[in-house]
C-alpha positions in Angstrom: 16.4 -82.7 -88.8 19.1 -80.2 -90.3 21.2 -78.9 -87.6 23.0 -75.5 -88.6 26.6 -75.2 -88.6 27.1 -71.9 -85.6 25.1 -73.5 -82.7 27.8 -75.0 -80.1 26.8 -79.1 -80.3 28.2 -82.6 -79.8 27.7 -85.3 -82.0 26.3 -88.3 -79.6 25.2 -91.7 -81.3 21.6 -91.9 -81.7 21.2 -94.8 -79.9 22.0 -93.3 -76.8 19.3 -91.1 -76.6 18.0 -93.6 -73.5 20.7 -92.5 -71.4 19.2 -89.1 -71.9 15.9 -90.1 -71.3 17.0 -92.2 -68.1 18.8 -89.2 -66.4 16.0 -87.0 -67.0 13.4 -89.3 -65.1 16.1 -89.7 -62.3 16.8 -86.0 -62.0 13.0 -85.5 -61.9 12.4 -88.4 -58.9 14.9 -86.3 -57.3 13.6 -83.1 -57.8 10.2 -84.2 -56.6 11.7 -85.7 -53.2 13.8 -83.1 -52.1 10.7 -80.7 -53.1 9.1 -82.4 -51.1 11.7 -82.5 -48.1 11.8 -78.4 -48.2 15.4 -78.2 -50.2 14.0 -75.9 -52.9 17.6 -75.7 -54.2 18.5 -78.9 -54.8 14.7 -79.4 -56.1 15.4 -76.3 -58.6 18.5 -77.7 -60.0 17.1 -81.1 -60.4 14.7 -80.0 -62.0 16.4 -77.9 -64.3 18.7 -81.0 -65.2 15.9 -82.9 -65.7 14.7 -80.8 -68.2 18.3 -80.0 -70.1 18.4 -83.8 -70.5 15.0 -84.9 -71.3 16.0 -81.8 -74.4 18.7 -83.8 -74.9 17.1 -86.7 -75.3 14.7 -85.8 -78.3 17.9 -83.5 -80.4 19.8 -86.8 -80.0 17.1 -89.0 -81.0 15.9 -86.7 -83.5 19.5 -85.2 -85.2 22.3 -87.5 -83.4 23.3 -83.6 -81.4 23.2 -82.2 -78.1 23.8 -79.1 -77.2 27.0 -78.1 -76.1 26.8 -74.3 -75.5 27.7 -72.6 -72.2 23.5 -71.2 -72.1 21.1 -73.9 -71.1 18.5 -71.6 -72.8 20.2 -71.9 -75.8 20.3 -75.9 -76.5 15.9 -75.2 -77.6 17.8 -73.8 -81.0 18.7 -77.4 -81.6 15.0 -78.4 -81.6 13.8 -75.3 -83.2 14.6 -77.0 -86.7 12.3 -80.2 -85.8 9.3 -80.1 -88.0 6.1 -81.9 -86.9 6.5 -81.9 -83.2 2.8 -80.9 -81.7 2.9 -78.7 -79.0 6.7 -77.6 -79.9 5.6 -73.8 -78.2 4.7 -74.7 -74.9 7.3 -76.6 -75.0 9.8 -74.7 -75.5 8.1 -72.2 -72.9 8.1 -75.3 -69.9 12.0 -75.9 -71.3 12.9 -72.3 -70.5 10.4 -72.3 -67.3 12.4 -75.2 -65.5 16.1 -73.9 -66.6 15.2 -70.3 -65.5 15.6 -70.9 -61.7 19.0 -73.0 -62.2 21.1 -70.0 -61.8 19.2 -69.2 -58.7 19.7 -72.5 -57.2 23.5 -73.1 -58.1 25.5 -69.8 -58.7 23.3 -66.6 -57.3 23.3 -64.7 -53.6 19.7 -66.0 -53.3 17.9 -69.1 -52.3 14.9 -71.0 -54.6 12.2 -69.9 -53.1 9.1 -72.4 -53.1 6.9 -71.2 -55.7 9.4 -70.7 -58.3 10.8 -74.0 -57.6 7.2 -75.5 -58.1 7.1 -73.7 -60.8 10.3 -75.6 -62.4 9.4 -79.0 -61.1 5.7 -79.0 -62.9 7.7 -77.9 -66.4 10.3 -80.2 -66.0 7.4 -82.8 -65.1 5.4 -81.4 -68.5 8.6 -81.6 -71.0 9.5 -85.1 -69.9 5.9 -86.0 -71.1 6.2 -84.5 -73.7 9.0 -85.9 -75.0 8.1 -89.4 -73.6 5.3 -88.7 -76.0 7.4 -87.8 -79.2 9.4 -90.6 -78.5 6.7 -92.9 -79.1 7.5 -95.5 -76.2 10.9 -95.7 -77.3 13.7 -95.9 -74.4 
């Protein structure tokens, strides 16, 4: 996969896409629990950080990059330029679904309320699948 040049990235060994992969499954347990426990906040954000790093996962499996902009939105453009990943839409929509509410959750006047949180918790659930998936088996 050809990364280009003007999107903000880090080069990360390959090898250590598990890492990745390994915080994303522990930031979704957590997610889940505190969900569970009516902290929608700490659920959102979880959540969202599940999914930023399950992302992370597949661009450093796939292209040795992850992102390294100041958007979470943004790091998708990374795996825009993957060709042959089935189902890359919806994911890219459950990406952006479970980073939308981090804002809420960590740096807005509001709290997370419960659906939106759901919401972010089910996409996060869906892209780590997903990429599970991609990864065929490989942690």
């Amino acid at each position: 996969m050809r990364v280009p040049e003007e999107l903000r990235r880090e080069r990360v060994d390959k090898t250590k896409f598990g890492v990745y992969l390994k915080k994303a499954g522990e930031f979704l347990t957590a997610a889940g629990a505190e969900f569970k426990h009516g902290r929608y906040n700490s659920a959102a954000s979880s959540a969202a950080h599940a999914a930023i790093n399950a992302l992370d996962a597949m661009t450093v499996y796939l292209s040795g990059y992850r992102h390294a902009g100041r958007r979470h939105e943004d790091a998708w453009k990374l795996l825009k330029y993957a060709e042959g990943l089935p189902d890359k839409a919806a994911a890219e929509g459950k990406f952006k679904a479970a980073v939308r509410v981090k804002p809420v959750a960590e740096y807005e006047g509001r709290l997370a309320g419960k659906g939106e949180t759901l919401r972010a918790l089910k996409a996060a659930d869906w892209l780590l699948l997903w990429v599970n998936s991609n990864l065929g088996g490989k942690s």
